[in-house]
C-alpha atoms as an extended CHARMM CRD file, in Angstrom:
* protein
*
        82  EXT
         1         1  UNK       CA              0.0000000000        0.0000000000        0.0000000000  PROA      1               0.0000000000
         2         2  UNK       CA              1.3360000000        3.0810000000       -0.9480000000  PROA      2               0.0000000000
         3         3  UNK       CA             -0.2450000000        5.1530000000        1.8190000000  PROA      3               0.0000000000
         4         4  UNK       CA             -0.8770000000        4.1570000000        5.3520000000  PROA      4               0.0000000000
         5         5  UNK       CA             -3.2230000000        6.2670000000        7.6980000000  PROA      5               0.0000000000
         6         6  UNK       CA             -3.0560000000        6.0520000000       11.5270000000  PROA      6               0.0000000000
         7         7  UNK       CA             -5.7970000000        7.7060000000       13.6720000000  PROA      7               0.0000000000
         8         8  UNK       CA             -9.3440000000        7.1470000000       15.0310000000  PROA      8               0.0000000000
         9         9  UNK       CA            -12.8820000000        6.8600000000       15.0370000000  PROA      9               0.0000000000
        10        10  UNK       CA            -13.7800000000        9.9950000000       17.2180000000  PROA      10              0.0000000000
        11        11  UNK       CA            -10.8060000000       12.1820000000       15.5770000000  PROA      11              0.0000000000
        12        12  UNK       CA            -12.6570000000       14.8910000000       13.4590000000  PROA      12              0.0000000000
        13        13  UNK       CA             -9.0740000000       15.9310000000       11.2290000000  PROA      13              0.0000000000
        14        14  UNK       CA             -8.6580000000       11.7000000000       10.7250000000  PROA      14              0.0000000000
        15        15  UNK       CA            -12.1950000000       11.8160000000        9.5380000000  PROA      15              0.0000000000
        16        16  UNK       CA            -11.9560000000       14.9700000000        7.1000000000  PROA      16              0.0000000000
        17        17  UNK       CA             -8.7910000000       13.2970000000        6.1530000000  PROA      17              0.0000000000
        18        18  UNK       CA            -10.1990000000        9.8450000000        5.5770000000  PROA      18              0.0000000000
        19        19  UNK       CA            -13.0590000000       11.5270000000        3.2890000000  PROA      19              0.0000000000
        20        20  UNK       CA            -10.8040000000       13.5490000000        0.9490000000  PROA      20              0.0000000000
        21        21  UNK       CA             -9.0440000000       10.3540000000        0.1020000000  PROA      21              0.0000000000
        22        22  UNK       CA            -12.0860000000        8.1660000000       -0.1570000000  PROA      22              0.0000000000
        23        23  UNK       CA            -13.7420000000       11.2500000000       -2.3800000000  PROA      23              0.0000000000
        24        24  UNK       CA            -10.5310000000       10.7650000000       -4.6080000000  PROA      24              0.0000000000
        25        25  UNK       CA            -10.5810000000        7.1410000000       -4.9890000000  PROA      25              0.0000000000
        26        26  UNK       CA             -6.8560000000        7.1390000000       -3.1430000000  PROA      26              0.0000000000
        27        27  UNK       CA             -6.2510000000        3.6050000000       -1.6610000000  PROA      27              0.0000000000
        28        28  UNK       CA             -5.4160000000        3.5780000000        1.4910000000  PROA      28              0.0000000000
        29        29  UNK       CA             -4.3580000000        1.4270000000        4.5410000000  PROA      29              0.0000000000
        30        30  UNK       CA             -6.0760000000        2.5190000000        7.8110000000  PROA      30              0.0000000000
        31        31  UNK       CA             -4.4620000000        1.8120000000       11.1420000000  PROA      31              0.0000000000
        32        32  UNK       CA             -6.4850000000        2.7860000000       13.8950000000  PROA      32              0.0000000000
        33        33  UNK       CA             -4.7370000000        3.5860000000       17.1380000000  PROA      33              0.0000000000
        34        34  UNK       CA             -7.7380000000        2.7150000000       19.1460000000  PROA      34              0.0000000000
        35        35  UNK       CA             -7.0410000000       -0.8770000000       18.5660000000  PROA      35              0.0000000000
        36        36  UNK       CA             -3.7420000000       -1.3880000000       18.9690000000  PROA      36              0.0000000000
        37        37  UNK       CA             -1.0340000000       -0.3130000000       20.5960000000  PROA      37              0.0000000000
        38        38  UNK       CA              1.5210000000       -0.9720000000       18.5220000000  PROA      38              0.0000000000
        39        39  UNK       CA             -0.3380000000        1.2240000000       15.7070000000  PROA      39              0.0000000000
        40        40  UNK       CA             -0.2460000000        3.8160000000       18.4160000000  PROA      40              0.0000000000
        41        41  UNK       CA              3.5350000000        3.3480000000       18.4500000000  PROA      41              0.0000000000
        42        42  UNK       CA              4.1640000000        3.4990000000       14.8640000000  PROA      42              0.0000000000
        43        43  UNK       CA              2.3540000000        6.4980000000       14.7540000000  PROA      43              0.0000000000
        44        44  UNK       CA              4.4520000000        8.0430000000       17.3150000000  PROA      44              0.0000000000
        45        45  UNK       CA              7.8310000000        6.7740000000       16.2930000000  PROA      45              0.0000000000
        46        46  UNK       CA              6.9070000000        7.9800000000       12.4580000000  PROA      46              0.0000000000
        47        47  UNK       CA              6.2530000000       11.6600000000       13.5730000000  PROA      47              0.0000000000
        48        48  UNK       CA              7.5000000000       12.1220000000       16.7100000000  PROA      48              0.0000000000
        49        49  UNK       CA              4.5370000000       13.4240000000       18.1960000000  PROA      49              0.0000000000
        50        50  UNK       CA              1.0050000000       11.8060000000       19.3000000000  PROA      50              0.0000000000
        51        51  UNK       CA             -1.2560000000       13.9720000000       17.3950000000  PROA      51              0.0000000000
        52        52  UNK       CA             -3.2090000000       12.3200000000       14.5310000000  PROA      52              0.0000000000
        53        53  UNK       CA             -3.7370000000       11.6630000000       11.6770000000  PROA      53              0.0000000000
        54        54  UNK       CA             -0.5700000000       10.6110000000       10.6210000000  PROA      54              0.0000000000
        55        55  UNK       CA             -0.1150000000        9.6590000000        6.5540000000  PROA      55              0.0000000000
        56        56  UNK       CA              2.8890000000        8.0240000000        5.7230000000  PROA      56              0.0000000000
        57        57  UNK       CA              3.7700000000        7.7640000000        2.0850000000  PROA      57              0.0000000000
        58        58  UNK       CA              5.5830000000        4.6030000000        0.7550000000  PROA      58              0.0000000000
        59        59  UNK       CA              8.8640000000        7.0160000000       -0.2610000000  PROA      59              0.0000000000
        60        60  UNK       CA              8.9260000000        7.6600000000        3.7240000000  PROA      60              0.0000000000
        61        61  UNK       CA              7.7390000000       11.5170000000        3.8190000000  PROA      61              0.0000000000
        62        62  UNK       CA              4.6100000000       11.6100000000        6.2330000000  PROA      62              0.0000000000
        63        63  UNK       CA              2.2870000000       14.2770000000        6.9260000000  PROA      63              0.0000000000
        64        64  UNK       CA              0.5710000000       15.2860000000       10.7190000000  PROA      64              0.0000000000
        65        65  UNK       CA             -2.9380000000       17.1690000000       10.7770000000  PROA      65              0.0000000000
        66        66  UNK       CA             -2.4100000000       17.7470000000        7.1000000000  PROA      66              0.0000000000
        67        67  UNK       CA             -4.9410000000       20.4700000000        5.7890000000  PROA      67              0.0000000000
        68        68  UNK       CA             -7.0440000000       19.0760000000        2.9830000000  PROA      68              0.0000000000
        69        69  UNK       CA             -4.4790000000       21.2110000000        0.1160000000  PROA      69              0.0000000000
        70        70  UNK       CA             -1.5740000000       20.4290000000        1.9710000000  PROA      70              0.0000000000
        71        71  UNK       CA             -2.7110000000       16.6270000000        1.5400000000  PROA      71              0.0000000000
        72        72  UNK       CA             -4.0750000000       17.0580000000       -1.5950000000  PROA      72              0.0000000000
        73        73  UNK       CA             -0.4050000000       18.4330000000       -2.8310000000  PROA      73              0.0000000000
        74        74  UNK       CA              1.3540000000       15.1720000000       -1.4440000000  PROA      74              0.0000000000
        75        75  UNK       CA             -1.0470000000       12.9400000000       -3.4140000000  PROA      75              0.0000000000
        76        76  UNK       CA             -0.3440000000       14.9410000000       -6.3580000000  PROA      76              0.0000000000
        77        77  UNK       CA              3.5130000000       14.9110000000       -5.9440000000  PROA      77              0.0000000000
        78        78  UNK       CA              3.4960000000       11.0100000000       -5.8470000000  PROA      78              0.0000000000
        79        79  UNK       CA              0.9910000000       10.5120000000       -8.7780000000  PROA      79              0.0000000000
        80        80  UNK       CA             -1.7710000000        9.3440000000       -6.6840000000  PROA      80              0.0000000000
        81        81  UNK       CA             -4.1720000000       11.7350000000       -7.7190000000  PROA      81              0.0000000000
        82        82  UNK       CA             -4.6680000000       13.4280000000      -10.8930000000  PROA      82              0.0000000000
């Protein structure tokens, strides 16, 4: 999977998040940090902080609360979305 998305249910910036990449038919692997703790940790150890949502990208670069252009523009960058 070429993006991987780690936040929650009740998080309202996972949820805008999770709807501008469903709206653009991106594919997408959802880890939700409710579950498990170890998603929880990945998330961390990716951005160094415990806010969500994190999006990692498969070339590494990850984004953190990303607004919906500043998302958008990553997507774009790696082909993902026209």
């Amino acid at each position: 999977m070429s993006v991987v998305m780690y936040g929650a249910d009740w998080c309202p910036d996972c949820r805008r998040s999770k709807k501008l990449m469903d709206t653009m038919g991106v594919e997408y692997e959802e880890r939700n940090v409710e579950e498990s703790a170890e998603y929880t940790a990945e998330a961390e150890a990716i951005s160094g902080r415990k806010n969500i949502p994190v999006i990692q990208f498969a070339d590494g670069a990850f984004l953190v609360e990303p607004t919906d252009e500043a998302l958008r523009s990553a997507l774009r960058e790696r082909n993902l979305i026209a």
